[in-house]
N, C-alpha and C positions, 0 to 999 in steps of 0.2 A: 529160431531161437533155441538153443541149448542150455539147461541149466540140469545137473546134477548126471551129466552125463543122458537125458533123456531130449529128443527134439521136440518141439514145439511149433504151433503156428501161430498169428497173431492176424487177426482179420477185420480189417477196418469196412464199419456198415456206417448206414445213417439213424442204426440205435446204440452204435458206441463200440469197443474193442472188445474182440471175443478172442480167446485161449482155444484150439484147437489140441488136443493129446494126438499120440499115433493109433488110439480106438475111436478117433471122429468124436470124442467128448466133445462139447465146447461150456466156457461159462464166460460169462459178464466180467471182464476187469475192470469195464471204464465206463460212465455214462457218455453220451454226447452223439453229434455228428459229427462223423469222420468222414474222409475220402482218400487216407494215405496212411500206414504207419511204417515207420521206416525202424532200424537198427542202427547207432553207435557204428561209426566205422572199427574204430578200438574194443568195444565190447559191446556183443546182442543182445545183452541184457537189460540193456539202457536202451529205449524207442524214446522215438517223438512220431505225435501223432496230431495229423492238421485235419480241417474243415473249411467251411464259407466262414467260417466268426470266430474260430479261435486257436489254439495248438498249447497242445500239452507235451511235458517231459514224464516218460512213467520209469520208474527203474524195478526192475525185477530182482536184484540182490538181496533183498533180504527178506522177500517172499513171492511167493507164484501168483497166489490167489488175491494177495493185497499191495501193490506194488505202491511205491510211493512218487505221488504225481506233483508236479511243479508244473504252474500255467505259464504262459507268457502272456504279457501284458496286453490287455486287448487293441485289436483296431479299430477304428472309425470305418475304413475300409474293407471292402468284402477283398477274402483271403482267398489267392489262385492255388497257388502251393507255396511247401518250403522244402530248403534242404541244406542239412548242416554238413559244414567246410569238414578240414583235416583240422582245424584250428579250433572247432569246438564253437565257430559264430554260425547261429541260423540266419540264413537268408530269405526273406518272406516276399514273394510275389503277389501283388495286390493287384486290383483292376482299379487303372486310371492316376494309382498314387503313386506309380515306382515300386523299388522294394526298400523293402525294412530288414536292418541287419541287427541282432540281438547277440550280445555278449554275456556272459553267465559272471557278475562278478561277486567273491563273499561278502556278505556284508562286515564280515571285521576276522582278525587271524585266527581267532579261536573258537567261531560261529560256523555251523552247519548252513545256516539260513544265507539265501545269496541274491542277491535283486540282477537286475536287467539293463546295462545301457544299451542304449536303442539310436541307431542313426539311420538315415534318410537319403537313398537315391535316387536324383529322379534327375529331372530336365537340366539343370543346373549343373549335373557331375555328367553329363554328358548324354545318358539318355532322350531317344525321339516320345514326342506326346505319341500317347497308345490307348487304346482300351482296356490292355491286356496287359502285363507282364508275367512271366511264367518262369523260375529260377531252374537250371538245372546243375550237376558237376562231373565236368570232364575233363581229363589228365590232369586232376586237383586245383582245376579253374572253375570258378564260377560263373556260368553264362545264363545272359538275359534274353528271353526271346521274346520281342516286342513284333508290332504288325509293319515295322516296316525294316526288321532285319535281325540279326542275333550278336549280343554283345558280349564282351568279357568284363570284366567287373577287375581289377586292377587294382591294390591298396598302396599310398603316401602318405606315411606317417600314420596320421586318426584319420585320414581324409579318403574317402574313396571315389573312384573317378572309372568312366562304363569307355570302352573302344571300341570298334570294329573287329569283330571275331577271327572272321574268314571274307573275304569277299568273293570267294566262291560260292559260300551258302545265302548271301544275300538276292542271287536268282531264283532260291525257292522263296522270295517274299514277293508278291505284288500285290496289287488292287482288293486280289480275289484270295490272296491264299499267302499261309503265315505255317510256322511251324508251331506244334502243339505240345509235342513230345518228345525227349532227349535222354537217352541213357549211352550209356559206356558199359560195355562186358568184358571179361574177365582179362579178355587180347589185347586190349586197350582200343579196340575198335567203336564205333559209334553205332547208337541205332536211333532214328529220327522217325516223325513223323508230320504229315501234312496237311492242313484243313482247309478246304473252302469255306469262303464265308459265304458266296453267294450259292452254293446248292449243301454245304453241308461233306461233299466228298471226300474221302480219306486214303493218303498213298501215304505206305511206309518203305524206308530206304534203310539202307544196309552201305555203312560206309569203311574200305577198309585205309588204313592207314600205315602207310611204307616212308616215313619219314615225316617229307612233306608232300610227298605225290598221296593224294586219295582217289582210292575206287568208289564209286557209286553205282550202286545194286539196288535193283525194283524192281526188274522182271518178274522174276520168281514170288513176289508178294501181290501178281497185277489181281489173282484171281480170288485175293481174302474177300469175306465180307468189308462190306464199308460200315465197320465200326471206330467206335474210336478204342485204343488199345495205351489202360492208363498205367502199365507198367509191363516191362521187357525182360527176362533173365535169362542169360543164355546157362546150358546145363552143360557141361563138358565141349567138346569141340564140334557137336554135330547139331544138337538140339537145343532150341530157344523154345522159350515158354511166354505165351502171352497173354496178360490179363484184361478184358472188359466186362461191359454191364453185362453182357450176354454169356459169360464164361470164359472158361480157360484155350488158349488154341498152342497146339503142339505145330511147329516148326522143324521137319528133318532136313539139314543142309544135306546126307549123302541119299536122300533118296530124291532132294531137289538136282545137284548135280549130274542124275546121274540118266537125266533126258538133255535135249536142248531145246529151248525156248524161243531158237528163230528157226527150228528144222522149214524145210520150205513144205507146203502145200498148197493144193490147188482152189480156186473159187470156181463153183460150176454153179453156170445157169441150167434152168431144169428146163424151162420152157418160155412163151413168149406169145402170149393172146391178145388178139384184134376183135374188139367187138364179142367178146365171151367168144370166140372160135381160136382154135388154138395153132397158129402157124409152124412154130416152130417147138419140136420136140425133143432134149438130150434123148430120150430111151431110142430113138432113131434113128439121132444125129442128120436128120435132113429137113425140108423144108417142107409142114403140110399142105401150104395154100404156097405155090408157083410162083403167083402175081397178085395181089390183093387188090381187088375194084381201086381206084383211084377217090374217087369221091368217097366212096363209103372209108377208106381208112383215113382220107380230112377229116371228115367228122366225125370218126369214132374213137375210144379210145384204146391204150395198146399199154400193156401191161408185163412184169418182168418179175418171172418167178427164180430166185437162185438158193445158191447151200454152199457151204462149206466143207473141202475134206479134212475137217481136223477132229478130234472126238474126246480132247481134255478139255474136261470143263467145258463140252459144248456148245451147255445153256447162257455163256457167258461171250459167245465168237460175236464180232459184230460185222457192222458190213459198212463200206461207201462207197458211194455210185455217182456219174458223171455222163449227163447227155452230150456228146461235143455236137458242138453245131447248136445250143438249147442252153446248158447251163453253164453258168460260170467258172466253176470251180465242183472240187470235189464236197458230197452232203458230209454235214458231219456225223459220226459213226453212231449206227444206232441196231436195237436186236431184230430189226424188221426184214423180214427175207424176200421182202417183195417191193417192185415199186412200178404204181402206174401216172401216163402222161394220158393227159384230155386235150382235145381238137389242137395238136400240135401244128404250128403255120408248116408249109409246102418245103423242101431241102433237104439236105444229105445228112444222114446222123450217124453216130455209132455210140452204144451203149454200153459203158463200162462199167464194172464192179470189182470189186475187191473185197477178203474178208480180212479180217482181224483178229489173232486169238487172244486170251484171255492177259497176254503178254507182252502183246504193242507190235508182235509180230506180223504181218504184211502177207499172203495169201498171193498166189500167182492171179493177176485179173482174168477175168473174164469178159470177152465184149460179143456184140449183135451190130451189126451195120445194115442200115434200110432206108428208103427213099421215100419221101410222101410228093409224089409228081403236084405240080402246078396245074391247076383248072384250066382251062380252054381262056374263059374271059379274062385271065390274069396275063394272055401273050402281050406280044410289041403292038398289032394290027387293031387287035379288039378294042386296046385303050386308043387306039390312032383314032377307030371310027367311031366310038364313043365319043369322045372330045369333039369331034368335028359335027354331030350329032347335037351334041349337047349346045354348041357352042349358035349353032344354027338357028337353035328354038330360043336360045337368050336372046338372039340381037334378033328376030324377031315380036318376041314378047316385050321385050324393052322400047321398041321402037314406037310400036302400039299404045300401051300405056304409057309412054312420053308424053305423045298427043295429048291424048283426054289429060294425062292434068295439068299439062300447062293450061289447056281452057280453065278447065276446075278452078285451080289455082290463082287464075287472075278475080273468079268469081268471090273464090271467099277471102281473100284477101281485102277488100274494103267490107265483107259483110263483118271478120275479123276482127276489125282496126273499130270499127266502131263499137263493137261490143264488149274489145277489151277494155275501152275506157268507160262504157259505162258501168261492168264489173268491177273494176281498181278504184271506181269513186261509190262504188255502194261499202266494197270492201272495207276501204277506208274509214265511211261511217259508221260502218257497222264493232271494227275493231276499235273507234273511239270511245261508241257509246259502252260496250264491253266490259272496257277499259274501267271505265267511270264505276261501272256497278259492282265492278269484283273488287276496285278501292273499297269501295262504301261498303258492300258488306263485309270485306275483310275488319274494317274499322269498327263494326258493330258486332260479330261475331267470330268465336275463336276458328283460327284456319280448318279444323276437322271439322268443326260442326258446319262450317261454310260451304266447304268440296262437300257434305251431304246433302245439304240442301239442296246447290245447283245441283246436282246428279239425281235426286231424286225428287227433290219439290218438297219433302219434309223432314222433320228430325226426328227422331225414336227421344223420348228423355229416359234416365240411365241412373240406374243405384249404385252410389259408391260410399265405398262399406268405411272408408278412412278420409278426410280432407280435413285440412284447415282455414276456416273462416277468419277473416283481419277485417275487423271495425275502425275506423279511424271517426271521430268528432272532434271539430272546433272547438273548445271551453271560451263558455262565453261569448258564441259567437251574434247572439241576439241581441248585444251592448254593443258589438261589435259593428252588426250592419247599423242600428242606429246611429252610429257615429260618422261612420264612412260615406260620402259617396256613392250610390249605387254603382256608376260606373268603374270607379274603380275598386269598389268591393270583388266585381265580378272580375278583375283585372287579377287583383290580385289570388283569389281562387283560383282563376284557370292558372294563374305562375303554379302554385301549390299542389294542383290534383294533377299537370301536366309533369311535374318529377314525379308524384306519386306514381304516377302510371309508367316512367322509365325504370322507377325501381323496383314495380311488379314484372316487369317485364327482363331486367337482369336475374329476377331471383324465382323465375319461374313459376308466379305466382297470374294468374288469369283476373282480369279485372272484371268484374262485375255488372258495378253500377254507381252512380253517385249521385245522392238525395240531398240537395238541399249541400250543409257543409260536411256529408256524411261521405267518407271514400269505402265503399266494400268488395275486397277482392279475393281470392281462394286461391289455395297448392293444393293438388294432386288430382284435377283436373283440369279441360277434358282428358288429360293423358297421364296415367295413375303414375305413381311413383311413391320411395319410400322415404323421402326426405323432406313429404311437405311443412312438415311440423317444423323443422329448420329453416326452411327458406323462407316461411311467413317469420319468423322471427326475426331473422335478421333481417328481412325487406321494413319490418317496425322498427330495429333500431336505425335502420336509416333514413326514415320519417323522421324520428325524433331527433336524428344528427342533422337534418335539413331545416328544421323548424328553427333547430339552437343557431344553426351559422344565419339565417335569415336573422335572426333577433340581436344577433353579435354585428352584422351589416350596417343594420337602421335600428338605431332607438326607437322610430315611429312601430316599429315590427314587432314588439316587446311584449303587444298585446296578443300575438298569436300564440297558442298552447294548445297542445293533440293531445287528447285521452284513446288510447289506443285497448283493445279487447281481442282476444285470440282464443278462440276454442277447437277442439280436434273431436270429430266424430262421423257419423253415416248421415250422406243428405242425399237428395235427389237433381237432379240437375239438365237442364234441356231446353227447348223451343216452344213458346206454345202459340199460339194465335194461329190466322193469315195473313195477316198486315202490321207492318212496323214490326218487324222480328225483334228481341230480344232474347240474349243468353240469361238466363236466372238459374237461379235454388234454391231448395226448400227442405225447409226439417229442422227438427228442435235444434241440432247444431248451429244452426242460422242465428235462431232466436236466441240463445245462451249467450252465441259470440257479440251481440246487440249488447244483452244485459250486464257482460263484461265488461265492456267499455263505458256505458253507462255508470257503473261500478268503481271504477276505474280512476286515477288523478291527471292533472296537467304534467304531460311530459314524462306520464311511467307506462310501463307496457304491463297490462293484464290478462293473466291464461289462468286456464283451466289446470286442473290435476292433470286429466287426458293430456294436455299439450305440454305439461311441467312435465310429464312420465318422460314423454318422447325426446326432450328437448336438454333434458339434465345433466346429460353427459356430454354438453358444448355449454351452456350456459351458468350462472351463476345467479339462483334464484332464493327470494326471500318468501319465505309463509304467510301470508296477511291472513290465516286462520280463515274458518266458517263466516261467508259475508251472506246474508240475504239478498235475494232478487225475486222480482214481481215473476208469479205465477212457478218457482223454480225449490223455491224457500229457501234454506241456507247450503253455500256452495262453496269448497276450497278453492280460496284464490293467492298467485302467486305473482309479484313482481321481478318482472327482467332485468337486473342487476348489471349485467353487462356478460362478453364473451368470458370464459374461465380464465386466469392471468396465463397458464400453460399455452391456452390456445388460442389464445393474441400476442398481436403485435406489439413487441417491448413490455407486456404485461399489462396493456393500458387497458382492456379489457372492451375495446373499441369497434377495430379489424381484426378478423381471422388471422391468423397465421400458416405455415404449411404442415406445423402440424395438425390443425385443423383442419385442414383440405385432403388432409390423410385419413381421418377418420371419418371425414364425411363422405369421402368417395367409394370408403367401406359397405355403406348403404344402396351405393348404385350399385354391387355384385347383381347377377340374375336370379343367383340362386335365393336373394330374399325378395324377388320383387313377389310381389301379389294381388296378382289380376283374380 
């Protein structure tokens, strides 16, 4: 940058834009993160400078130290690069969203101040989906380089629309490898760069341009580091300057010219050891071991020392090597100057190598040819008498043991036949009776606490820190049996306690026990979870919608009414006896959820605080204030109102809805279960 007739540099970090003088001053112009600042094709005095998040306009005209900056509006999208037209629109490469073209316009004729319209290219104006996009500008076109080719960006009207660039440059796009980098210098020539994705490796090209015929140059770059290189300048006709995270690298075309980069040289093998003995020597040029034992080089291994006569950039020559008669094809090229084979099979080989220099240039091979004879026992004769040998002692041995077991054979055969039917008829009894006992105790205890028992003969009982107990009573059920039938009293309770138990059972609540006309069941064992407070609730309003449609049935039914009690706390819970198993639980939880129901009216569901706490954000509850209870004193109780109208169905406040099955499945995450 030049202002006042003095130069300047401008240098984009990741703490923001630094002024460089010709004494290496430097000071702060700009806060931020940067990774580019560019110049005004029309005047240097005007930058725009980008990052991952944002890009600023700074203008230096009417001061050095305080330049006046204009942002561009931000993206939603992380920012690859930009780079502004001859036209004065920036172009923004994004990852994943296309690019963004930004136009500078006043906000009115006699206003300094000027906003931004902003449009949108992606898939639609003809761009491939990408990870990447990355803008760059050459011969006053702006090109897109996407991972699966490089486009031109092309303007109709307000509308812009992305083409196929070259289709000769879309061979440096595949699977692995995408272009990263693109400038144009002073000749109007190109300079590119290439990325792997899958190792990260980097080739830069040198492209010249004779119309429409291009040269493509990369020789002379094979031997850079493998950095990446985020800005190209060429300096008069000889020297390119290039910038990375590592520093600056100087490029001389006349002192690259002025070798050649396929001159021919030779690959020499150094030597060639069998078994740590060394046969073959260059310093000799002849053969130390005559004839190598036969056996011992089967099974030893043989080893190939080589070198290359080239001596630019040495540390960089590589090599490939090809057993014929062994390997398929040539290795691929690597810095290793040696290669050994172990217990190679018997046959003719020859050992070829070749080296590489740092340039792709190809090295006169070098090869070894050598024989590993065949063993004795591998002739035509030995397998002839072998086989007829062998063949000898089979129909022998076969012959023999044929005998004995067709006797055998007829012996166990009826010893067989009888004793597999009397196995398949104990079998049979035995998987009957089995049968029977794994119902029965499935039916009497929960499946985990079941498979413990059988597998060990007892239960551990188990403290759990959170459940909910569901009390269910008959109201009035002792007017009720006086009235009824004994037999059909008990008819009619099994109809009753046999839903209740399909609706503990949809709502994963564990049934207990049933006293009398008492049903008590629990959520959140034996298998913890964080929604039992919900699921015993709603398993109550479905009691109480069973009881209403029973009574809505038969007028004789009119007489049945549930007082339902629900409390949330720590109980204990397990097996205890030898005989006549039962699941139970115990602890003031127990007793509470008892005296809540007790508590409690025809046909309302009663909870605790604990269980209104957990249950508030699905439910719709009323305060029945401080109630007294035997041995408890007075206790906040709450009636169940029904689902929230949000999170039922039509608002009736009845059934769930999905948004309710959305917030409750919020609860099943892992990250809140607590075991």
């Amino acid at each position: 940058m030049t202002i006042d007739n003095r130069n300047y540099i401008l240098a984009a970090t990741s703490d923001g834009i630094y002024l460089i003088d010709s004494t290496l001053n430097t000071r702060l112009v700009s806060d931020g993160n940067f990774n580019y600042v560019k110049a005004r094709p029309d005047d240097n005095r005007r930058v725009y400078a980008g990052g991952p998040l944002s890009i600023k306009f700074l203008d230096f005209s009417a001061g050095l130290f305080n330049p006046s900056e204009t942002r561009v509006p931000n993206l939603e999208s992380r920012i690859i690069n930009a780079v502004l037209s001859d036209n004065n629109e920036l172009f923004v490469g994004t990852a994943r969203d296309g690019v963004f073209v930004f136009s500078a316009v006043p906000l009115s004729n006699d206003s300094k101040d000027i906003v931004f319209e902003m449009s949108q290219i992606g898939m639609k104006n003809g761009l491939p989906a990408s990870d990447q996009y990355s803008v760059f500008q050459f011969h006053g076109h702006i090109l897109v380089s996407a991972h699966s080719g490089l486009y031109q960006i092309e303007r109709k009207g307000r509308q812009f629309f992305a083409k196929p660039f070259d289709r000769e440059f879309f061979a440096f796009y595949t699977k692995s490898q995408f272009i990263n980098i693109l400038k144009e210098d002073d000749t109007g020539n190109m300079w590119f760069q290439t990325n792997s994705k899958q190792t990260g490796q980097k080739k830069l090209f040198y492209v010249k341009w004779k119309g429409r015929q291009k040269e493509f140059i990369s020789a002379p770059f094979q031997a850079f580091p493998d950095l990446e290189f985020y800005s190209v300048t060429p300096e008069g006709d000889s020297v390119v300057w290039l910038g990375s995270d590592d520093g600056v690298f100087r490029f001389d075309w006349s002192v690259s010219n002025s070798f050649s980069y396929s001159e021919s040289f030779t690959t020499a093998l150094h030597k060639v050891v069998l078994n740590g003995k060394t046969i073959y020597s260059r310093v000799s040029r002849n053969y130390l071991v005559s004839e190598p034992d036969a056996v011992t080089f089967r099974k030893g291994n043989i080893r190939f020392d080589f070198s290359a006569g080239y001596f630019i950039h040495e540390k960089q020559v590589q090599f490939s090597y090809r057993l014929e008669g062994y390997d398929d094809g040539w290795s691929e090229p690597s810095a290793e100057n040696y290669k050994e084979y172990t217990n190679l099979p018997p046959g003719e080989y020859t050992f070829h190598v070749k080296a590489i220099n740092p340039f792709g240039a190809e090295g006169t091979p070098a090869e070894f040819s050598f024989v590993i004879p065949a063993p004795w026992y591998s002739n035509w004769w030995a397998w002839t008498l072998g086989v007829l040998i062998a063949a000898a002692l089979v129909v022998g041995i076969v012959t023999y043991f044929n005998r004995r077991l067709i006797k055998a054979k007829l012996r166990l055969e009826n010893i067989v036949h009888s004793r597999t039917l009397e196995i398949q008829n104990q079998k049979k009894a035995i998987e009957i009776e089995k049968e029977k006992a794994d119902k029965l105790l499935l039916n009497i205890l929960p499946v985990r606490i079941a498979n413990e028992l059988k597998s060990t003969g007892r239960c551990q009982t188990e403290f759990y820190q959170s459940v909910s107990v569901l009390f269910t009573d008959i109201s009035g059920f002792t007017a009720i049996s006086e009235l009824m039938d004994p037999e059909e009293l008990v008819s009619k309770l099994d109809e009753i306690f046999t839903q209740f138990d399909d609706i503990c059972s949809r709502n994963k609540l564990e049934k207990i026990k049933t006293i009398g006309d008492s049903h008590m069941s629990a959520g959140g064992i034996p298998v913890r979870n964080r929604t039992h407070a919900v699921d015993a609730t709603l398993a109550a309003m479905e009691m109480q919608q069973f009881l209403e449609k029973m009574r809505s049935r038969n007028a004789a039914d009119s007489i049945w009414k549930l007082r339902i009690g629900i409390n949330t706390g720590e109980l204990t819970a397990g097996v205890v006896g030898k005989r006549k198993f039962a699941f139970d639980i115990w602890g003031d939880t127990v007793n509470t959820a008892s005296r809540l129901q007790d508590a409690g009216e025809p046909g309302k569901i009663n909870v605790s605080s604990r269980t209104a706490e957990l249950v508030s954000t699905f439910f719709d509850l009323t305060y029945r204030g401080k109630k007294p209870i035997k041995h408890k004193g007075e206790v906040d109780m709450f009636f169940v109102d029904g689902i929230k109208p949000e999170l039922s169905v039509d608002g009736k406040m009845s059934r769930p809805n999905k948004l309710f099955w959305e917030k409750y499945n919020e609860l099943l995450e892992l990250k809140f279960l607590n075991f």
